[in-house]
FIVOTOR-380056 format. One record per atom (N, C-alpha, C, O, CB): residue in one letter; residue number from 1; y, x, z. Coordinates in steps of 0.2 Angstrom, whole numbers, plus 5000, padded with zeros to 4 digits. Atoms other than C-alpha are relative to their C-alpha. Glycine has a CB too. Example, Ala and Ser with C-alpha at 12.3 -4.5 7.8 and 13.67 -1.06 7.14 Angstrom:
2
A | 1 | 4994 | 5004 | 5000
A | 1 | 4978 | 5062 | 5039
A | 1 | 5006 | 5004 | 5000
A | 1 | 5005 | 5009 | 5003
A | 1 | 5000 | 4995 | 5006
S | 2 | 4994 | 4996 | 4999
S | 2 | 4995 | 5068 | 5036
S | 2 | 5005 | 4996 | 5003
S | 2 | 5011 | 4999 | 5004
S | 2 | 5002 | 5002 | 4993
This chain:
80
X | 1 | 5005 | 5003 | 5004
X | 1 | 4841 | 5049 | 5141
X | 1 | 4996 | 5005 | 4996
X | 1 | 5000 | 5009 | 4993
X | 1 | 5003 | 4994 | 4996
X | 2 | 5003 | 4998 | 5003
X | 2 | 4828 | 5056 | 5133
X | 2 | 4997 | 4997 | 4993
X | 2 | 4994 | 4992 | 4994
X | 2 | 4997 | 5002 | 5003
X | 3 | 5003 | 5003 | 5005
X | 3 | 4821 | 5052 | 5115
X | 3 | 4993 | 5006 | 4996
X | 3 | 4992 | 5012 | 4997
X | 3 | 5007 | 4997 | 4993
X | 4 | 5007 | 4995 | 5007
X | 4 | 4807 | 5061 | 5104
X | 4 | 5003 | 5002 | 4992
X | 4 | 5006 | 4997 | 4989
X | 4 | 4991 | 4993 | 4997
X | 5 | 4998 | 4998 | 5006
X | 5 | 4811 | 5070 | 5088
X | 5 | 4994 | 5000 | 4997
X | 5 | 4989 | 5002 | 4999
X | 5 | 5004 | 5006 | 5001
X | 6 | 5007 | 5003 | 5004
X | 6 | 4798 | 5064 | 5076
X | 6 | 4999 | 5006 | 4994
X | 6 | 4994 | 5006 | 4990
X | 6 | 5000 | 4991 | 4995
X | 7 | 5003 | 4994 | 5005
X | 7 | 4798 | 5081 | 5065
X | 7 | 4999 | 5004 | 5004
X | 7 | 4998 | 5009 | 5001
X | 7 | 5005 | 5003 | 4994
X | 8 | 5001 | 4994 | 4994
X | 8 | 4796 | 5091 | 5080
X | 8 | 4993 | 4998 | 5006
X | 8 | 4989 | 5002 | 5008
X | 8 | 5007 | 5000 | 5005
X | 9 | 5004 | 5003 | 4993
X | 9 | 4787 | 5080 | 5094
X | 9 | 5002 | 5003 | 5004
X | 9 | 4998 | 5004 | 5008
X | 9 | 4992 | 5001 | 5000
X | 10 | 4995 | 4996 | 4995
X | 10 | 4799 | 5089 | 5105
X | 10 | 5004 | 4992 | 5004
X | 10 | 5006 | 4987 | 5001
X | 10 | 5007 | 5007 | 4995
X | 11 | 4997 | 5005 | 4996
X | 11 | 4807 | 5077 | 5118
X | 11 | 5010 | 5004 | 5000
X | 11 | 5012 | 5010 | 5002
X | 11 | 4995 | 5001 | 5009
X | 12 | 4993 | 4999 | 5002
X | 12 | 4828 | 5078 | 5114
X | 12 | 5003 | 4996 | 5007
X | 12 | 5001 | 4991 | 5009
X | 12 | 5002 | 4996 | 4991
X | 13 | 4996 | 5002 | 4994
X | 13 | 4839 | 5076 | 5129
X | 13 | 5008 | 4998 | 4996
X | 13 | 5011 | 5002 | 4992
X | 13 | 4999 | 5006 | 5006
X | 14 | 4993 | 5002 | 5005
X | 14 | 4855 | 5065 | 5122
X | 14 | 5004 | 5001 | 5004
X | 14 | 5005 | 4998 | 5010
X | 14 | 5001 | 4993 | 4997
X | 15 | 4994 | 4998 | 4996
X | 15 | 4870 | 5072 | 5128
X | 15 | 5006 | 4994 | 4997
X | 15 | 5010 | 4992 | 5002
X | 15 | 5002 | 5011 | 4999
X | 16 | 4996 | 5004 | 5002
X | 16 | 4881 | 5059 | 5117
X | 16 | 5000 | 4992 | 4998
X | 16 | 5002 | 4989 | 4993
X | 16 | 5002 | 5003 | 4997
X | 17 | 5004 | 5007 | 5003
X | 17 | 4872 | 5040 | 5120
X | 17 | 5007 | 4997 | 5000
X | 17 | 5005 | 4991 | 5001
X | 17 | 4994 | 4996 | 5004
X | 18 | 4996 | 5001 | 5005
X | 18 | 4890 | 5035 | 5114
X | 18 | 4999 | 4997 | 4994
X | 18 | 5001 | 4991 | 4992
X | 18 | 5003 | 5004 | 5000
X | 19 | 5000 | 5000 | 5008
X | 19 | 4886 | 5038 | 5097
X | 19 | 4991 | 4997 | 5000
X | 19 | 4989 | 4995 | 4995
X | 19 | 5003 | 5010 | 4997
X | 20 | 5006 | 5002 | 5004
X | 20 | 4866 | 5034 | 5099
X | 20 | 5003 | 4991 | 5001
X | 20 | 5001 | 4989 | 4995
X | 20 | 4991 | 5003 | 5003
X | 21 | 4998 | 5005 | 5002
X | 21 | 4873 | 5015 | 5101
X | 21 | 5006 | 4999 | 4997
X | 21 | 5008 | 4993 | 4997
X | 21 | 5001 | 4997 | 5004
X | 22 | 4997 | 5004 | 5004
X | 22 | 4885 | 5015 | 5091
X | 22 | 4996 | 5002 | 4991
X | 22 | 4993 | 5007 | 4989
X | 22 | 5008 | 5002 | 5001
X | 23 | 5004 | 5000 | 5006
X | 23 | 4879 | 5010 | 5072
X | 23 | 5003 | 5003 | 4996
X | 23 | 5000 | 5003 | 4990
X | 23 | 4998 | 4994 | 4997
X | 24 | 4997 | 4997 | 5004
X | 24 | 4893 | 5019 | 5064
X | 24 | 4999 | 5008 | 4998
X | 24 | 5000 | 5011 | 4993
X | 24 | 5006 | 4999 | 5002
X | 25 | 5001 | 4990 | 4998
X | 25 | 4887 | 5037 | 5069
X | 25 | 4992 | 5000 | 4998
X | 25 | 4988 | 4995 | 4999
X | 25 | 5000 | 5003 | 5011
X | 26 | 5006 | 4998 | 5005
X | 26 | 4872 | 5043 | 5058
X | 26 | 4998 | 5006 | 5006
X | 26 | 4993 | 5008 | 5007
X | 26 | 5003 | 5003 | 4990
X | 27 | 5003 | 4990 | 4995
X | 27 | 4869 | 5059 | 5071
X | 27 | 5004 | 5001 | 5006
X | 27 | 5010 | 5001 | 5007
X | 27 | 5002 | 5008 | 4995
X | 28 | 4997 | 4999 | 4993
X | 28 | 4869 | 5062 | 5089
X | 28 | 5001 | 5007 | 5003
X | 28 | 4997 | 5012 | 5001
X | 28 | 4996 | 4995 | 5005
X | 29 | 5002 | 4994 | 4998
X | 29 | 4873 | 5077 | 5100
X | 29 | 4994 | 5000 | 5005
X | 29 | 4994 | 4996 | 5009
X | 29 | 5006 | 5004 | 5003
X | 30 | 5004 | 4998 | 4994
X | 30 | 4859 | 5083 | 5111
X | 30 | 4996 | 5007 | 4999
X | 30 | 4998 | 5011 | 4995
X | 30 | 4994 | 4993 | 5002
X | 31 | 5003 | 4993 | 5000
X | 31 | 4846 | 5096 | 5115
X | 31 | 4992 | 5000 | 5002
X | 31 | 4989 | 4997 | 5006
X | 31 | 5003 | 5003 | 5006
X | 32 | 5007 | 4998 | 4998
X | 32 | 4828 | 5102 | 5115
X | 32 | 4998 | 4999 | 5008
X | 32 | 5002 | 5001 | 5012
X | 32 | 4999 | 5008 | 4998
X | 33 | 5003 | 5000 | 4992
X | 33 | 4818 | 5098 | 5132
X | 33 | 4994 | 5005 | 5000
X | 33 | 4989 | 5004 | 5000
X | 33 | 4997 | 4992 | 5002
X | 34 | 5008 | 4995 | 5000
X | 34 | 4806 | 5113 | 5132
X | 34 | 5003 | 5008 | 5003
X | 34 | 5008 | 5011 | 5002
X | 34 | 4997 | 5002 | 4989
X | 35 | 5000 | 4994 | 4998
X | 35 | 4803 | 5128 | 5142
X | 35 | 5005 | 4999 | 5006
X | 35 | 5008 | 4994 | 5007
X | 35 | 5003 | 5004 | 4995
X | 36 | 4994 | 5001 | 4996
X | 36 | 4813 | 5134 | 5157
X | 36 | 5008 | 4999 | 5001
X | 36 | 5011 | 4995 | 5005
X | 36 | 5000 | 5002 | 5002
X | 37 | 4996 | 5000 | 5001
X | 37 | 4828 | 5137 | 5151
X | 37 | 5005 | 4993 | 4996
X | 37 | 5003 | 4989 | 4992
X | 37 | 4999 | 5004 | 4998
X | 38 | 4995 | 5005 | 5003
X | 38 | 4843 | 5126 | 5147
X | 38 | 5001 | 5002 | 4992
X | 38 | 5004 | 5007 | 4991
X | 38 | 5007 | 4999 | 5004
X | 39 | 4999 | 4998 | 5004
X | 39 | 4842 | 5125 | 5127
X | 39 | 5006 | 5000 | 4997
X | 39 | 5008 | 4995 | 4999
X | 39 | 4996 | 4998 | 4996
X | 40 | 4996 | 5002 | 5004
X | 40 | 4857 | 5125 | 5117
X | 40 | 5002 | 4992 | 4998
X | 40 | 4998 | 4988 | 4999
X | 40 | 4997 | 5004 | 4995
X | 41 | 4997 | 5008 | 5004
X | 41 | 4867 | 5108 | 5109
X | 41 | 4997 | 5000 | 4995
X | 41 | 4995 | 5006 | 4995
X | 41 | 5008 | 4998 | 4999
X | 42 | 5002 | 5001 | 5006
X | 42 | 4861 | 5104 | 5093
X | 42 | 5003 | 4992 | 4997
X | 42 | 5005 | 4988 | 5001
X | 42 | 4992 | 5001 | 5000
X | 43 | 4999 | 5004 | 5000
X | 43 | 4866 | 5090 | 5082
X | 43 | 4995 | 4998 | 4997
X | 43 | 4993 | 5002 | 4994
X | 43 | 5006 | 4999 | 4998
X | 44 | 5004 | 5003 | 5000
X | 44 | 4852 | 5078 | 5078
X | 44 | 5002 | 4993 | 4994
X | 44 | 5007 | 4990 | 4995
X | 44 | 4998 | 4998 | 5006
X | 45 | 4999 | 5007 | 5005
X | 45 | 4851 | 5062 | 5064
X | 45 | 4995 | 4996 | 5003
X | 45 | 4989 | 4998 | 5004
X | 45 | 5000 | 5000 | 4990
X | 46 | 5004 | 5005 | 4995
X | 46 | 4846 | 5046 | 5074
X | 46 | 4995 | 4998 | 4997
X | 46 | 4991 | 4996 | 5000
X | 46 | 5003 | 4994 | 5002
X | 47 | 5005 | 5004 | 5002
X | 47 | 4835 | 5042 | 5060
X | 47 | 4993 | 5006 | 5002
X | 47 | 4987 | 5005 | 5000
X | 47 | 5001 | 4997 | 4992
X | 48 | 5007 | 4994 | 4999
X | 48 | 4823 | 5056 | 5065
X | 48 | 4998 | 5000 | 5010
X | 48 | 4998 | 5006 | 5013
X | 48 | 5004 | 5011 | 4997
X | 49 | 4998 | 5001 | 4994
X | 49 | 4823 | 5051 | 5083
X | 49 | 4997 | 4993 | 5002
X | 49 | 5000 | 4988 | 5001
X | 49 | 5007 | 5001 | 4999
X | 50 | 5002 | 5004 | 4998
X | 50 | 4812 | 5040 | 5092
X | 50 | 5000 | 4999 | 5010
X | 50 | 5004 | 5003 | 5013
X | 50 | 4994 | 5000 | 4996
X | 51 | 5001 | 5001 | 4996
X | 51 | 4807 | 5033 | 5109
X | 51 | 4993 | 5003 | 5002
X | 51 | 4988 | 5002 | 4999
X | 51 | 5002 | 4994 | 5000
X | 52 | 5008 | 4997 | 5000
X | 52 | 4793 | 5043 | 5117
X | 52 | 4995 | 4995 | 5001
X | 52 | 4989 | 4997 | 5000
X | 52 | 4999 | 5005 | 5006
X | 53 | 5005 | 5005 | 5000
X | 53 | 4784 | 5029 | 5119
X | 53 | 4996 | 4998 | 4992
X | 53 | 4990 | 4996 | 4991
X | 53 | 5004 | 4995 | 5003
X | 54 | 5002 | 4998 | 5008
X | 54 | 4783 | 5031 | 5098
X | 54 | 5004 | 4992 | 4998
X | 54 | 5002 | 4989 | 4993
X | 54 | 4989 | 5002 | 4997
X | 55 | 4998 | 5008 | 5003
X | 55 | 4793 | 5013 | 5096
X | 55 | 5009 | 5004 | 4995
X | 55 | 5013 | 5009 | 4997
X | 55 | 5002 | 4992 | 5009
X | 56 | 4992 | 4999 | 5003
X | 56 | 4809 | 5016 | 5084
X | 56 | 5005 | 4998 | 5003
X | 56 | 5006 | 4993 | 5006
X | 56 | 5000 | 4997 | 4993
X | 57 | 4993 | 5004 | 4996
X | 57 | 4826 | 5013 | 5090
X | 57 | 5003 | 4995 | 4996
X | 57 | 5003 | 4994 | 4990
X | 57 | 5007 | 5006 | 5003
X | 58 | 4998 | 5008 | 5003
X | 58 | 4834 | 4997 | 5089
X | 58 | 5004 | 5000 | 4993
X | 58 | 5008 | 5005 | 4993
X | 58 | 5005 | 4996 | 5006
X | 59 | 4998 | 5002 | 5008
X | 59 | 4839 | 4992 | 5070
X | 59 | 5009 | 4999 | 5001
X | 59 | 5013 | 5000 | 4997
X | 59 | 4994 | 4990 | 4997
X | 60 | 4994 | 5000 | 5000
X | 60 | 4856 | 4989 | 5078
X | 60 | 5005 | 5005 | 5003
X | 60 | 5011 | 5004 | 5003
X | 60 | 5001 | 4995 | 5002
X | 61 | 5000 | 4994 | 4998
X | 61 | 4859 | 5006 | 5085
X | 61 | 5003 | 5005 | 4993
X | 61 | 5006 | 5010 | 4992
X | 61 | 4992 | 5001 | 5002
X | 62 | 5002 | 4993 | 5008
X | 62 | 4855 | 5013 | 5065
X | 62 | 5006 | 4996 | 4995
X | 62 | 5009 | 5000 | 4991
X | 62 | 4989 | 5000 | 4995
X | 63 | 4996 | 5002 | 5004
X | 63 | 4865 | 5002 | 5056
X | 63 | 5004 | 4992 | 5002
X | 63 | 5002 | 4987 | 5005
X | 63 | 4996 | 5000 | 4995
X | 64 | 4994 | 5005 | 4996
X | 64 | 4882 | 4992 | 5058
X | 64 | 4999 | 4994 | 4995
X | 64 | 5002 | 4989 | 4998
X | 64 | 5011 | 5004 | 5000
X | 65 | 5002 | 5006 | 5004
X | 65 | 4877 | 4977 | 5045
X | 65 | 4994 | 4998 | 5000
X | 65 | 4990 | 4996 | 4995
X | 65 | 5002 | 5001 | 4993
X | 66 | 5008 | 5004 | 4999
X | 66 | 4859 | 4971 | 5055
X | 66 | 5003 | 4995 | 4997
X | 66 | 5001 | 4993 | 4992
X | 66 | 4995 | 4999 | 5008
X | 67 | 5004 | 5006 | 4999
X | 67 | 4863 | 4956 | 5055
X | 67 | 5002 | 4997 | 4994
X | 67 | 5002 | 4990 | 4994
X | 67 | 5001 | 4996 | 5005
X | 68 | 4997 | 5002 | 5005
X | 68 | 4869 | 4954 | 5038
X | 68 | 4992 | 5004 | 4993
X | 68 | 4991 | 5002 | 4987
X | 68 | 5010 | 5005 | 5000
X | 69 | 5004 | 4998 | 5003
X | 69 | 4853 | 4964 | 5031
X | 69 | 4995 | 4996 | 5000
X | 69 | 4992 | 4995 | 5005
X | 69 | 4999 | 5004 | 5003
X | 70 | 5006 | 5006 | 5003
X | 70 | 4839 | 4953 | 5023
X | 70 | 5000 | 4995 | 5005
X | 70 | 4994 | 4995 | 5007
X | 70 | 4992 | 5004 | 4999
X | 71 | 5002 | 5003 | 4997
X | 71 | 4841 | 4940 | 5034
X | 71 | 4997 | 4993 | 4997
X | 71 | 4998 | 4990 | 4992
X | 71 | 5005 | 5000 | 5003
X | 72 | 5006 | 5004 | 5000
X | 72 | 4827 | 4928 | 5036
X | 72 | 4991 | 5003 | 4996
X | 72 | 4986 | 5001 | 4997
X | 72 | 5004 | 4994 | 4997
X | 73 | 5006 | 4996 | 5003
X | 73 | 4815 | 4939 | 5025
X | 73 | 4996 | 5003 | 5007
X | 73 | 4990 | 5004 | 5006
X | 73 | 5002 | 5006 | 4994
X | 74 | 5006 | 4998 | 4995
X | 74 | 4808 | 4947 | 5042
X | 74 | 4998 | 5008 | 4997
X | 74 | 4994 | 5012 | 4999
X | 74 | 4992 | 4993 | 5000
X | 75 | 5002 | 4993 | 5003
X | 75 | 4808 | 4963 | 5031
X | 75 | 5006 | 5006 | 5002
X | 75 | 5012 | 5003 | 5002
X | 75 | 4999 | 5000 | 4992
X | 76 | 4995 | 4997 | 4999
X | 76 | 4820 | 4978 | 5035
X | 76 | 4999 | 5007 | 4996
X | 76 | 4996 | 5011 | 4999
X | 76 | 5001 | 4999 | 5006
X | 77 | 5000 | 4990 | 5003
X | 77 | 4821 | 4996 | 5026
X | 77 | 5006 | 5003 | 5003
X | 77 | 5011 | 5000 | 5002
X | 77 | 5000 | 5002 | 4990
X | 78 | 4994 | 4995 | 5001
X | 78 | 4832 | 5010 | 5031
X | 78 | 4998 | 5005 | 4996
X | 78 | 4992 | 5006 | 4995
X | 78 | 5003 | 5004 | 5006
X | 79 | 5004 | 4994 | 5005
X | 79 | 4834 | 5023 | 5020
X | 79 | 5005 | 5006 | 5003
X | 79 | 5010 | 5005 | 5006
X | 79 | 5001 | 5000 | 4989
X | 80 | 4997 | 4996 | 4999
X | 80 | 4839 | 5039 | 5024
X | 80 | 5006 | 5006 | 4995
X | 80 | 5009 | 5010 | 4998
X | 80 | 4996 | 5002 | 5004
């Protein structure tokens, strides 16, 4: 799977979507997609970390108390 790193605009290859679905894990492993070469592991924080498509990843992904979070206000903040 691939995601977008939003301080980079670089495409992040997730070597551990384990941890990007689980909401306990703040930070995933993966790697730079650029160039020929195979880059290096790096560890990444999911909140910097989108869908190339530019949509954010799912609210239940990022945090293990959604559905306990402002429910019914239709509003949501994470903070980092």
């Amino acid at each position: 799977m691939f995601l977008q790193h939003k301080p980079s605009g670089q495409l992040v290859e997730v070597l551990t979507p384990e941890g990007l679905y689980d909401p306990c894990r703040s930070k995933i492993n993966g790697r730079f997609h650029s160039g020929e070469e195979m880059q290096d592991p790096e560890v990444f924080k999911k909140l910097e970390l989108m869908f190339p498509s530019g949509e954010s990843l799912p609210r239940c992904w990022l945090d293990a108390h959604y559905r306990e979070s402002h429910q019914g206000t239709g509003a949501y903040v994470i903070s980092s």
